[in-house]
N, C-alpha and C positions, 0 to 999 in steps of 0.2 A: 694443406697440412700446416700447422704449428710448427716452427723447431722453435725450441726455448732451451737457454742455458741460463743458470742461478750464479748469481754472485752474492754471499750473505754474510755480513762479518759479524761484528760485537755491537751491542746496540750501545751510542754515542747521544749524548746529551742534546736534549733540542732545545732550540730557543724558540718562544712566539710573536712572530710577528706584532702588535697592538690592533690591527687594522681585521685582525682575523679569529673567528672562536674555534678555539682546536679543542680536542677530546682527545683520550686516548683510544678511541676504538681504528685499529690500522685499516688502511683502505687498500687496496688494488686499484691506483690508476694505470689505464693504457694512455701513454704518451707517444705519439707521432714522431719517431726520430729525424724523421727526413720532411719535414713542414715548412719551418723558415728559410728564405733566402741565403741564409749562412749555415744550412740544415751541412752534417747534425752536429754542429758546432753549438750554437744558441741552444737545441733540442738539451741538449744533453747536460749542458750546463744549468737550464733552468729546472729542468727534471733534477740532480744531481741537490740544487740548493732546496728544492720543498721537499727533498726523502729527510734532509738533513734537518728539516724546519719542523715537519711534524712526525717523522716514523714511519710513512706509509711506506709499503711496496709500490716502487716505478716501474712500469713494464717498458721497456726502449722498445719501439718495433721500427725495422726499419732493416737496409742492408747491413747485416753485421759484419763486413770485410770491415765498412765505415764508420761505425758504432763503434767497435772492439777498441782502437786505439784512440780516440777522443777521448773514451771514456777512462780510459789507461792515464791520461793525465788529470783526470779530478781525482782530489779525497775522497773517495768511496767508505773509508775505513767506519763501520760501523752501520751503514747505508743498506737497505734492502733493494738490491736492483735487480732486474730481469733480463734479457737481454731474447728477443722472440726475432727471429729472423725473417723480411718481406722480402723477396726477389724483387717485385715490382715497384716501381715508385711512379708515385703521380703529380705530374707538373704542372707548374702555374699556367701552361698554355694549352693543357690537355682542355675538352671539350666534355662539360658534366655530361652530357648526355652519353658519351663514349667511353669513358671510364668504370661504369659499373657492370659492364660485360667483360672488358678487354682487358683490363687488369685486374683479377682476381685474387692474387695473391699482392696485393700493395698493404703497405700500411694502414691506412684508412678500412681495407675490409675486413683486414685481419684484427684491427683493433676492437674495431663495431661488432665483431662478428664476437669478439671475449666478452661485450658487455653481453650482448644478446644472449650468450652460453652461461649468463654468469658467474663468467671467470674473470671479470675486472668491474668493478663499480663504476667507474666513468670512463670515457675517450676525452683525448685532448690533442688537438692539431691546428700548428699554423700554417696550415697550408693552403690549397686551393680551396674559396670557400664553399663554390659550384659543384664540384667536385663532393664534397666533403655530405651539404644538403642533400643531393641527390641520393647519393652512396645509403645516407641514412634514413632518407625518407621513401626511395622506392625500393631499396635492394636490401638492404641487412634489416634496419631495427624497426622500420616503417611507423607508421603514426600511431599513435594510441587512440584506442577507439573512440570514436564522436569528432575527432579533429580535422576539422577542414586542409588546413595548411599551418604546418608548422613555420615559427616565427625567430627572426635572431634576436636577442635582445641583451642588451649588457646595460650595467648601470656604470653611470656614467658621472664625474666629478662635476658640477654645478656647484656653485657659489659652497662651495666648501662640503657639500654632502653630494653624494651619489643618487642621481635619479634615474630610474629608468627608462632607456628607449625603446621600441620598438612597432613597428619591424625595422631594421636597419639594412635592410638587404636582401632578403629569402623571397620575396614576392614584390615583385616591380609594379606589378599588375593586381590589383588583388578587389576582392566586393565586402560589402558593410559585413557581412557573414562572418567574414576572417578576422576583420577587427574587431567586430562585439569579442571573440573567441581570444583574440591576441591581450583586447584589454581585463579580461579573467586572468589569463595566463602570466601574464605582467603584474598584475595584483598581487597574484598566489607568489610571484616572485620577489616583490617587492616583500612583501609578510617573510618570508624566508631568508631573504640573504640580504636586506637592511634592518630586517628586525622592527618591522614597521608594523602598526595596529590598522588597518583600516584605512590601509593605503590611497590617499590623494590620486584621481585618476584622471585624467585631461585627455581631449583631443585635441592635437595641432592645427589652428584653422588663423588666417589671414585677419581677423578678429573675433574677441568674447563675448560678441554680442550671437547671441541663438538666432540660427537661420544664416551664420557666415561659413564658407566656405564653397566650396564645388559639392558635385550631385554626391561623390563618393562620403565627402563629413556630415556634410545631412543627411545621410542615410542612416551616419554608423550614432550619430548624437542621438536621435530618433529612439533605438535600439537600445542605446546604453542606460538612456532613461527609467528604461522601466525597468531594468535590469536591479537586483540587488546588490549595489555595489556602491562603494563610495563617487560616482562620477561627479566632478563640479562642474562640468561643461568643457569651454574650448580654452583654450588658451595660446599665445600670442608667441613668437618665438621669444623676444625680448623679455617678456613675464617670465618665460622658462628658466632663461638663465639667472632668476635672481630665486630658482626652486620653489614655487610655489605649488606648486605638486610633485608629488614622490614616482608616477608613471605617469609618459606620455607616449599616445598612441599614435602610430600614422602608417600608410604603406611604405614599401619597401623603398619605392624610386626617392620617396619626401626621404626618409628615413636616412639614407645611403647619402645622398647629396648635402642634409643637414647634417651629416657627423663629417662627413669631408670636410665642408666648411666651414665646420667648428675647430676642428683641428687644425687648417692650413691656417685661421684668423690665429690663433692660438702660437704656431710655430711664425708668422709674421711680424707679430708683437713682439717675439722675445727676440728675432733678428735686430728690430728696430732698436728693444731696448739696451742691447748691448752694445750696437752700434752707438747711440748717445752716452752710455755709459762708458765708451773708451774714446771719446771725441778731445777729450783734454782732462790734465791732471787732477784739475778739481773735482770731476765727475768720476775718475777713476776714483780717488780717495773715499769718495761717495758711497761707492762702488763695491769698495773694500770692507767698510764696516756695514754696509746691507746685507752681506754676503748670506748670513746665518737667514734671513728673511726671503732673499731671494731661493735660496734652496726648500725654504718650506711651501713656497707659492707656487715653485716647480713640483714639488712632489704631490700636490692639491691636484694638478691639473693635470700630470702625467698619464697618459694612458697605461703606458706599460704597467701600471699601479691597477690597474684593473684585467688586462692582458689579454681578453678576448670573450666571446657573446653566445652566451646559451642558445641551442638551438631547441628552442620550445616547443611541444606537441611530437616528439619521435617517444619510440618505446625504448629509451634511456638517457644517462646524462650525456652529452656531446658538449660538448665547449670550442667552439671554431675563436681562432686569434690572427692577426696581420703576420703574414710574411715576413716583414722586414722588421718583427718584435725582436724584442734582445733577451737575454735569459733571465732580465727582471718580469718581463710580459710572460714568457712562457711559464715560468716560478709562480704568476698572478692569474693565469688561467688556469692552472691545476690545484690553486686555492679556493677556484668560482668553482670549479668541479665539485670538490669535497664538500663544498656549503650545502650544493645541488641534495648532494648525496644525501650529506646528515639530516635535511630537511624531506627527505620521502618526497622527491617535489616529481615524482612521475605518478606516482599514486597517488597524493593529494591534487593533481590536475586533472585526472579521470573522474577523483568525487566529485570538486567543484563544478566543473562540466556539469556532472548530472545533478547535481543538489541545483543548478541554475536554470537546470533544464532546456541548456544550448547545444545537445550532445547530439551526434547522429548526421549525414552527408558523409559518411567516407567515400560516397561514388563520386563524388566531383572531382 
């Protein structure tokens, strides 16, 4: 069972983001209050700044003993918030496989379970992300028909624009099947939430010459070929980062490992630079008047400015985010939510599928 209590004040002036296309049609998102490492501290805070940013209703689900009084310290004043109560919470060390029986009543089922009922238009949680895939793809919202395996996917800051990854994680293991299916799904997402015509489609392969990679890239190049879709072929990791295409495909294991070690290069370089930058006065002075520069190259590059990664091919929007996000990330994955939304991208994944005629294997 549900319990929800309403908190509804005067509606209070939004501001828009620039990075983001709002409408005034209100949403219902379900937000995971107990997700991040700092849960539901970051939860609540990042929820608290997008009710303010666009008008939606936030649903907080989570333990409301711990909900109630975090919440008690944001400006709420004019905010549509919810507050739906989960006994059960689900840990970063719980086991996906054992969470979707054993805790029933957590946040993550209760939330999937409001999209499924269409009592909330998206989920959003930083939480466990094993947990979260399974929860949605075997137990509540399950795959949309034709979909082999559903994929995470987030667009990602590249040489100043966002390009899509995927899979980033959801299939360590996975066959050319899923990627023909992941690089549709990534297309269809790219056309949606960059606003992209005829989205640039690449696969990740050790060279661009056709015929480079392992069994699993030749398989899935083979496929994409013939398919109707913008695909250029392979592309190099290095090529990537300078965006030369708008979506790049790979399994999960490539996927996960290449964004780890994009972000740890990333978090390296800015130790290093600041370390030289406070090495002597003349560098500091440096230092000082880059300041305005250096914070727009950080803000280019930030994750949290993107905040967390569709899970593509479930029967609604899900948005999984890192753990240890701050309530700019959380704020930034229930803005990927709403895009999700505003773009019909669960129904337009269903058409494409079948207009491509990729549709069909749910038994696998």
């Amino acid at each position: 069972m549900i319990f929800a209590s309403r908190q509804k004040l005067s509606t209070l002036t939004a501001f828009s983001h620039p990075d983001w296309n709002m409408d005034d049609n209100g949403m219902r998102i379900a937000l995971d209050a107990m997700g991040t490492d700092a849960r539901p501290i970051s939860d609540i805070a990042g929820g608290v700044m997008a009710a303010r940013e666009t008008g939606d209703t936030i649903l907080l689900i989570g333990d409301e003993q711990k909900i109630r009084p975090e919440l008690a310290k944001q400006n709420t004043a004019g905010l549509s918030i919810e507050v739906i109560h989960a006994p059960e919470e689900i840990l970063m060390s719980d086991k996906p496989a054992n969470v979707m029986k054993s805790k029933p009543a957590s946040s993550m089922h209760l939330g999937m379970q409001l999209v499924r009922n269409q009592q909330a238009d998206a989920f959003v949680t930083m939480g466990n992300t094993g947990a979260a895939h399974a929860i949605a793809t075997l137990s509540v919202l399950r795959r949309i028909p034709g979909v082999k395996r559903p994929a995470l996917t987030i667009p990602y800051p590249v040489s100043g624009q966002p390009v899509v990854f995927l899979d980033v994680g959801a299939n360590v293991d996975a066959r050319p099947e899923w990627l023909e299916q992941f690089a549709v799904m990534g297309g269809l997402y790219a056309e949606i939430a960059l606003k992209k015509s005829k989205p640039r489609i690449a696969t990740l392969s050790n060279g661009e010459e056709e015929g480079k990679g392992n069994q699993l890239v030749r398989d899935v190049q083979e496929r994409l070929r013939h398919l109707n879709i913008n695909y250029i072929g392979h592309i190099e990791p290095k090529e990537l980062l300078k965006a030369k295409t708008d979506v790049v495909v790979f399994d999960g294991f490539v996927g996960n490992i290449f964004m780890k070690t994009f972000e740890g290069t990333i978090s390296y370089l800015t130790d290093v630079i600041r370390h030289e930058l406070m090495s002597n006065m003349v560098s500091k002075i440096g230092a000082a008047l880059a300041r305005g520069a250096f914070r727009r190259v950080r803000k280019r590059i930030d994750p949290d400015e993107y905040g967390g990664a569709a899970l593509l091919g479930v029967n609604g929007v899900v948005i999984i985010g890192h753990g240890s996000g701050s309530p700019l990330a959380v704020r930034s994955a229930i803005m990927q939510a709403r895009i999700a939304v505003q773009g019909n991208l669960i129904d337009n994944i269903r058409t494409r599928l079948e207009q491509l005629n990729i549709h069909g294997g749910d038994e696998d």
